[in-house]
C-alpha positions, 0 to 999 in steps of 0.5 A: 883264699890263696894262703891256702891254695899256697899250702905247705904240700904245695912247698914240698911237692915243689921241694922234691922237683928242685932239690936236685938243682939247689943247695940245701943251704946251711944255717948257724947260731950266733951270739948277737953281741958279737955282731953288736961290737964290730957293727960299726954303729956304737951301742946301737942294740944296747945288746951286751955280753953273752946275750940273745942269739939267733939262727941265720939260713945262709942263703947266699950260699945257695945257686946263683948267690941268692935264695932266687935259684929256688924260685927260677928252678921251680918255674922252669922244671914246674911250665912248659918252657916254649922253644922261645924260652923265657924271659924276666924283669930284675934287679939283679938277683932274679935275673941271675937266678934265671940265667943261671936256671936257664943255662943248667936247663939249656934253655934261651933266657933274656933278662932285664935289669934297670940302671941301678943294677949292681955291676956284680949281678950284671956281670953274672948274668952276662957270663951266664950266657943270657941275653942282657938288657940294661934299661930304665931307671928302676925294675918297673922301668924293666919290668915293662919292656920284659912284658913287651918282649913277652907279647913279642917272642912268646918266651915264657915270663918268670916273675920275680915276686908274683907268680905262684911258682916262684912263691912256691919255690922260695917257700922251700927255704921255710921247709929246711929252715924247720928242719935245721933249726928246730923249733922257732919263735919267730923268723925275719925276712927280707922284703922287696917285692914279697916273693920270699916272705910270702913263701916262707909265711905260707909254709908256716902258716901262723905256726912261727911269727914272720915279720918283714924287714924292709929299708925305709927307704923302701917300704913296700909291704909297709905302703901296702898295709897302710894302703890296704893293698899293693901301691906305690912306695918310695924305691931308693936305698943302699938295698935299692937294686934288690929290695925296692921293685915299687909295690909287692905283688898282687898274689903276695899281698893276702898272703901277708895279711894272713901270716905275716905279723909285722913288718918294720923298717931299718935305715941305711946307716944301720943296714950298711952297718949290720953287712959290716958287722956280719963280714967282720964277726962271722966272715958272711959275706952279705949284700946289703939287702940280705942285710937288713934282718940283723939291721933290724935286731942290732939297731932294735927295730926289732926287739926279741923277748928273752928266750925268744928263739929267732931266725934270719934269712941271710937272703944273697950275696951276689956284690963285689968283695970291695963292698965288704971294706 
């Protein structure tokens, strides 16, 4: 099976490769009715006074703003890079990971981004010396043209979500997650095309329950359990530049079926409210698809059990500061 050719002595060879690139991000522990109180969304969790709390791993401090600089450094420090170096496909994130990678590796990088990419991430990737295609509407759209440049230039493609070194390298954020945190219950993570749950979840391997979050608007893995396999979903949200690629990947995919529990879905409205809540009450600033694991606990999408010890993957902040209002 592939969950277990993903194996957790994979994800720590992998760590040990990349440690010296990435940061070893932080996590804290916070009361969830502080968030409850300045979300913005009156009595959306019902939490009140001194109740659950939950660990949040700080991705967005890591590399490039994202937990994405795991992945691209795996694949750049794990292939051979050929002279004509490498290329990807983004809606932001990834694309500025690989820049930023590229640049620290010097190596040639041409990154595609879709219009719906966040003038932020845009920006960045242009300041990290990449060549910079802005094309279609949505990452399929640039996802098709990076394969074009593929078949063209012989530069190595770095997937986003379906490549087994990127699974691999955001894995890496489940094996300091273990470390920092102690022992969990249940861990909730961010969804778009599944790289980063499909890594944390093969680390874990049915040790810790995983449950997805995904915008509704974007329900990706939701589209592929229903369907039984990766299928076109839906692809608009206020999370659309991160967490909307169409469909998960095709090496994902089992992956969630064998170690991901379940995923839910939160709305706009409560995911802008839960980047609020996390600005106002911890001063973290998060992009809105980081956003969507406390969307989900304030809004009770997804609802913990008492003494249930949970954690959320704060997975990037690569935004304008004017986003935070």
């Amino acid at each position: 099976m592939l969950a277990d050719v993903i194996s957790r002595d994979d994800i720590r060879g992998t760590y040990e490769t990349i440690r010296p690139y990435i940061r070893r991000t932080p996590v804290i522990q916070v009361d969830l009715s502080e968030l409850d109180e300045v979300s913005g969304a009156s009595g959306v969790s019902g939490v009140s006074g001194s109740g659950p709390a939950a660990t949040l791993k700080l991705e967005q401090l890591q590399c490039a703003g994202s937990f994405k600089a795991r992945g691209a450094f795996a694949n750049l420090l794990l292939r051979d890079v050929p002279a004509a170096g490498v290329v990807a496909a983004s809606g932001g994130n990834h694309g500025v990971a690989v820049a930023y990678a590229a640049h620290r590796r010097g190596v040639p990088a041409k990154i595609f981004v879709p219009t719906v990419s966040a003038p932020a991430k845009v920006e960045r990737i242009r300041a990290l010396g990449a060549d910079l295609v802005v094309t279609g509407e949505r990452y399929a759209d640039a996802l098709a043209a990076a394969q074009a440049w593929v078949a063209s230039s012989g530069a190595m493609s770095v997937h986003a979500f379906d490549q087994r070194e990127t699974l691999l390298g955001q894995g890496t954020v489940a094996l300091e997650l273990a470390g920092q945190a102690g022992d969990l219950d249940t861990v909730l993570v961010p969804v778009g095309g599944g790289g980063l749950i499909a890594g944390i979840a093969s680390y874990f391997a049915g040790t810790v329950r995983v449950i997805g979050v995904e915008p509704d608007g974007a329900p990706t893995l939701s589209y592929a359990r229903a369907q039984g396999g990766p299928a076109d979903a839906p692809a608009g949200s206020v999370a659309a530049d991160a967490l909307a690629p169409r469909r998960v990947g095709d090496l994902v995919f089992p992956i969630t079926q064998s170690y991901v529990e379940d995923v839910v879905l939160v709305d706009d409205t409560s995911i802008l409210a839960a980047q609020q809540a996390l600005w106002r009450a911890l001063r973290i600033a998060a992009e809105p698809a980081a956003s969507v694991g406390i969307a989900a606990l304030l809004a009770g999408a997804y609802k913990p059990a008492p003494g249930e010890r949970v954690a959320v993957v704060i997975s990037g902040a690569n935004m304008t500061p004017s986003q935070l209002g």
